[in-house]
N, C-alpha and C positions, 0 to 999 in steps of 0.2 A: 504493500500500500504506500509507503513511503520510504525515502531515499534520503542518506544523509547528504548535507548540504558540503560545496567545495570548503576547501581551509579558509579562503581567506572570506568567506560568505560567515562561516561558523563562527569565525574572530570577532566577526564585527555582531551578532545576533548574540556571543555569550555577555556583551554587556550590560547586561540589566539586570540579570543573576547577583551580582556584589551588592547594586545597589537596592534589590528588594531584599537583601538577607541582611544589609543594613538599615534598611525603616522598618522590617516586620520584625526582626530579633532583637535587634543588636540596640536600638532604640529605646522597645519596652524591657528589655535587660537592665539597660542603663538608669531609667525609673524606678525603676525595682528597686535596683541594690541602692539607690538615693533612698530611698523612701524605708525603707529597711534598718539603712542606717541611721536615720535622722528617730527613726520610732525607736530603736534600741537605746539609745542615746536617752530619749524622752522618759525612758521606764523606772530608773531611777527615782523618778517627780511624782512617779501615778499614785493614786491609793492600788489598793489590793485589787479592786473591781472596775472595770469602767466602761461606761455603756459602751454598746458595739452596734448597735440597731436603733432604729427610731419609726414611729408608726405615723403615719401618713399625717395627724396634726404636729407633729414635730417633737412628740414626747417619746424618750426613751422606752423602750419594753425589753430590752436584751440588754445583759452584762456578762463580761467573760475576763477573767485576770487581763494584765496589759500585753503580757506575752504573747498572748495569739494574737494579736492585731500585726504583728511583724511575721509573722508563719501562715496566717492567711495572705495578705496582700502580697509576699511571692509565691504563696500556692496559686492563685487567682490571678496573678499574669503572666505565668509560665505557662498557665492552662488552657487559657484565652490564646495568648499569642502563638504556642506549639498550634494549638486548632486550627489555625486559618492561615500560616507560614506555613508549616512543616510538610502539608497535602500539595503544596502547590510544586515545592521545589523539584522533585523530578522532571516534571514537565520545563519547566525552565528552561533545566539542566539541557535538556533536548531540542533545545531551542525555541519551544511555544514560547509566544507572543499575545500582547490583549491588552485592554486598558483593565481589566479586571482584576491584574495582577495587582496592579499600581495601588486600587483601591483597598485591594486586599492588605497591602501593607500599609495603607495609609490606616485602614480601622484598626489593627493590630497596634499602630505604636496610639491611635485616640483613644482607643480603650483602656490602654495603659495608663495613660495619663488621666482618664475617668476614672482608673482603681485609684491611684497613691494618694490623690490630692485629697479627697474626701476620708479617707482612712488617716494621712497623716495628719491633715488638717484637726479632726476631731481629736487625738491624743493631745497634741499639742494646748487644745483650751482645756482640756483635762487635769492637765501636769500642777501640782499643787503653785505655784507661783503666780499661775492667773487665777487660781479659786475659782473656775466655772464648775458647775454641778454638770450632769449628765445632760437636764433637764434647759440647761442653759447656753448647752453650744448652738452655736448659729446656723446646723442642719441645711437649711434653705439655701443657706449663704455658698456655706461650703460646696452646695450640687450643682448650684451658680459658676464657681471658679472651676469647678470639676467640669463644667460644659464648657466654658471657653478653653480652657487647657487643653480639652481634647478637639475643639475642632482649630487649636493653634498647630497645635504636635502633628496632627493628622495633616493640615495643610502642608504643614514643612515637610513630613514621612512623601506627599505627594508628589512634592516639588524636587527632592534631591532625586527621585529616579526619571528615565529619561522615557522621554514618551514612545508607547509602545502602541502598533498598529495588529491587528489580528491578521491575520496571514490568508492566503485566497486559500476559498473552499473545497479543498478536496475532496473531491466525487468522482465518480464510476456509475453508470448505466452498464446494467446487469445483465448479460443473456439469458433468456429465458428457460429453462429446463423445461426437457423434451417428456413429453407427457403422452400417454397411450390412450386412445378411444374410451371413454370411458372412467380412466382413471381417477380415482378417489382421495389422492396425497394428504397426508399430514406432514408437518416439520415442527417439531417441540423443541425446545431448550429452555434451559432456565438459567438467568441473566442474575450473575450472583455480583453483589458488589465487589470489586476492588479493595486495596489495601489504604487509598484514599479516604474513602468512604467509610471505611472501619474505621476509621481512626476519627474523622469527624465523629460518628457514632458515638463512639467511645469517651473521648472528648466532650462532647456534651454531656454524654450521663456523668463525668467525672466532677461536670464543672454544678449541675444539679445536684447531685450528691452532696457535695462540698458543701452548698448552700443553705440544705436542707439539716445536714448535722451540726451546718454554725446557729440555727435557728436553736434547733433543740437543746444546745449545751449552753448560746445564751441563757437559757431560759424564759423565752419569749413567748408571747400567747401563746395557748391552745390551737388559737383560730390558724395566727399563724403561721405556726409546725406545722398543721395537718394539710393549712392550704399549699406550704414548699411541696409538703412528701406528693400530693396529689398532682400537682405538676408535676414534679420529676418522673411520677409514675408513667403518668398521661404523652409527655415529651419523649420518654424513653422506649415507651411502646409504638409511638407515631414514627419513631425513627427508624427501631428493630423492625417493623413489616415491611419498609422500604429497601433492607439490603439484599433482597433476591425475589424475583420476578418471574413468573411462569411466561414463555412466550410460545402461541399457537399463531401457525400460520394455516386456513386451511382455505377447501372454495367458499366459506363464509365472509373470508379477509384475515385482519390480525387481531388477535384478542392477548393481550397482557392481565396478567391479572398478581398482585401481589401473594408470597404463599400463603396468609391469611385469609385470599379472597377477593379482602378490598384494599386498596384502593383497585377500578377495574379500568379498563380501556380499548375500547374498540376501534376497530378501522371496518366497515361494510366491504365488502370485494366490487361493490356495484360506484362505492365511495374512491375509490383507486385512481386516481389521473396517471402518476409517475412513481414508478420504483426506482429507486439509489442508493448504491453504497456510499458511507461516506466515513471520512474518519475524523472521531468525535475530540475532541479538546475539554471535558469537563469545565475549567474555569476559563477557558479565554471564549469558547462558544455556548455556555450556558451557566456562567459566574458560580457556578457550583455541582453539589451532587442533588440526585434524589430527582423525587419529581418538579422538575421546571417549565412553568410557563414564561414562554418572551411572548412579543407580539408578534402574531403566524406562527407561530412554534408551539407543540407538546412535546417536552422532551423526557423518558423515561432511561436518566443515566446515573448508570452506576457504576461507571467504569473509564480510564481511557482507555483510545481504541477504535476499531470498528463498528459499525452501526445501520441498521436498516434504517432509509428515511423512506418515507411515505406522502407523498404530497398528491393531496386528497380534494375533490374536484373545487372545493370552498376556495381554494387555494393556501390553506394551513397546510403546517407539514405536522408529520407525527417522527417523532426517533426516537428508537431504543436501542441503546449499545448491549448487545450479546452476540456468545462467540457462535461462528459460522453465520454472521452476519450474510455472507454472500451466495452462502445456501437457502437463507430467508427470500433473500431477495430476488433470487433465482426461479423460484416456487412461487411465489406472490405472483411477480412479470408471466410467467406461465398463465397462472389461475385468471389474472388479470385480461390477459390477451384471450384467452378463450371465452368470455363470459359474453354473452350477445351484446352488441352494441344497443344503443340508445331508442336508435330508427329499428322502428319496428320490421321494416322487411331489410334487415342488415343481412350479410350472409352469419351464421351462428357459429361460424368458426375464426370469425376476424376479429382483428383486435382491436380492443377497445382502449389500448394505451397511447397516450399522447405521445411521439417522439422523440428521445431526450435529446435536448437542449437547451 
């Protein structure tokens, strides 16, 4: 499907690799161990307890020693920023291209700067020298500067990488597999996530977890704990049915359906304009995993790679990346090409596929 590019073509495409591993790492790294050390420093001042949460009027409901407030905030942007860096770099590394990257690392170092500020900000009015109570730090204030900090950092994380174009769309128009009188084809596979997409996964349940056991050890409502754990259950579950996909190709059309069931997704055979292979970029041609909607696009990916697209007479396309994409699509162009044409006195063996191009 794809051919590595000359030397001196590769030279010039590995530049943007350094500078997204410096806004999406190397950035919120640098926040981090700021903010780590300025809180460790602060502990010495704290009482015993000091709040860590605050409930939507601005009153505290959570307290935890001063020590976790420096062991959460780098739990929480090692975990954040590994999530949305670390899936992308492969692809990089091989040269993808996108502005999605860019943005990728730009949320990575703004998030950061939304973790430290508000974390260290609050120890800080804490520390017995300014005598604020829990009930008295300035919350609102603090998620104030936590906002501009993060779309300062993020603009900068923006600006130091260099502008990156998505690269032209490669596609393949698929011969169609020779089919006998009669014939009744199936084509199955099942479209399992990537090592990408695990890790997002993962990632996420790690970063809900985290959040849900700083809730309980606070000691913060009932309400809540129970509302963190419900989410995380809820978030965790939405995620895990998305890592593998049944895909049937038959003379119905295409039908996906997650191994739960749902989510589900059809293509009619009668719905078919064009079949193509194509090869799919996760984040530079659809800003992530999972199921994605653009405008004209359904995309069910979970992988990079190979991918059946579907462009369906509305003029949307449908894609799902699974392996033997080009046996899918071989079989579709078949089913497709024999199915009667529109005009009713058509001959019943012509095809009803639009011509690629």
């Amino acid at each position: 499907m794809t051919t590595d590019p000359p030397a001196g073509l590769r030279t010039r495409l590995s530049r943007p690799l350094p500078a997204f591993i410096g806004a999406a790492l190397v950035i919120p790294l640098v926040l981090m161990l700021a903010a780590v050390i300025v809180q460790v420093v602060l502990l010495s001042r704290l009482p015993d307890r000091v709040a860590v949460h605050w409930s939507v009027d601005g009153r505290p409901d959570g307290w935890l020693p001063g020590w976790t407030s420096p062991l959460l905030t780098a739990v929480v942007v090692l975990i954040v920023s590994g999530l949305l860096a670390v899936p992308a770099l492969p692809a990089l590394r091989d040269g993808d291209r996108g502005p999605s990257y860019r943005l990728l690392a730009a949320l990575s170092a703004g998030l950061a700067a939304f973790t430290v500020v508000p974390a260290t900000g609050a120890l800080w009015y804490q520390t017995g020298d300014r005598g604020v109570a829990g009930d008295q730090v300035p919350i609102e204030g603090l998620l104030l500067a936590a906002t501009l900090a993060a779309v300062a950092v993020g603009a900068a994380a923006w600006w130091i990488q260099p502008e990156q174009q998505r690269p032209p769309e490669n596609s393949l128009p698929v011969p169609a597999h020779a089919l006998a009188p009669g014939e009744r084809p199936v084509w199955l596979r099942t479209a399992t996530a990537g090592r990408g997409m695990v890790a997002v996964t993962v990632g996420v349940f790690a970063v809900m977890l985290v959040s849900t056991c700083y809730l309980w050890l606070s000691d913060a409502g009932t309400g809540t704990v129970v509302g963190g754990a419900v989410l995380t259950v809820l978030i965790t579950v939405a995620a895990t049915v998305t890592l593998a996909f049944r895909v049937r190709v038959d003379e119905d059309g295409v039908q996906v359906a997650s191994l739960a069931g749902r989510p589900r997704f059809t293509v009619p055979i009668d719905d078919v304009e064009q079949v193509r292979l194509i090869q799919v970029s996760p984040n530079a041609d659809f800003g992530g995993y999972g199921i994605r909607l653009r405008p004209g696009v359904t995309g069910i990916i979970v992988r990079r790679g190979p991918a059946l697209e579907v462009l369906r007479r509305s003029g949307r396309r449908f894609v799902v990346t699974v392996d033997d994409a080009v046996g899918a699509a071989a079989l579709l162009t078949a089913l497709a090409e024999r199915r009667p044409d529109d005009d009713p006195g058509a001959d019943p063996h012509g095809s009803g596929l639009r011509p690629p191009g």
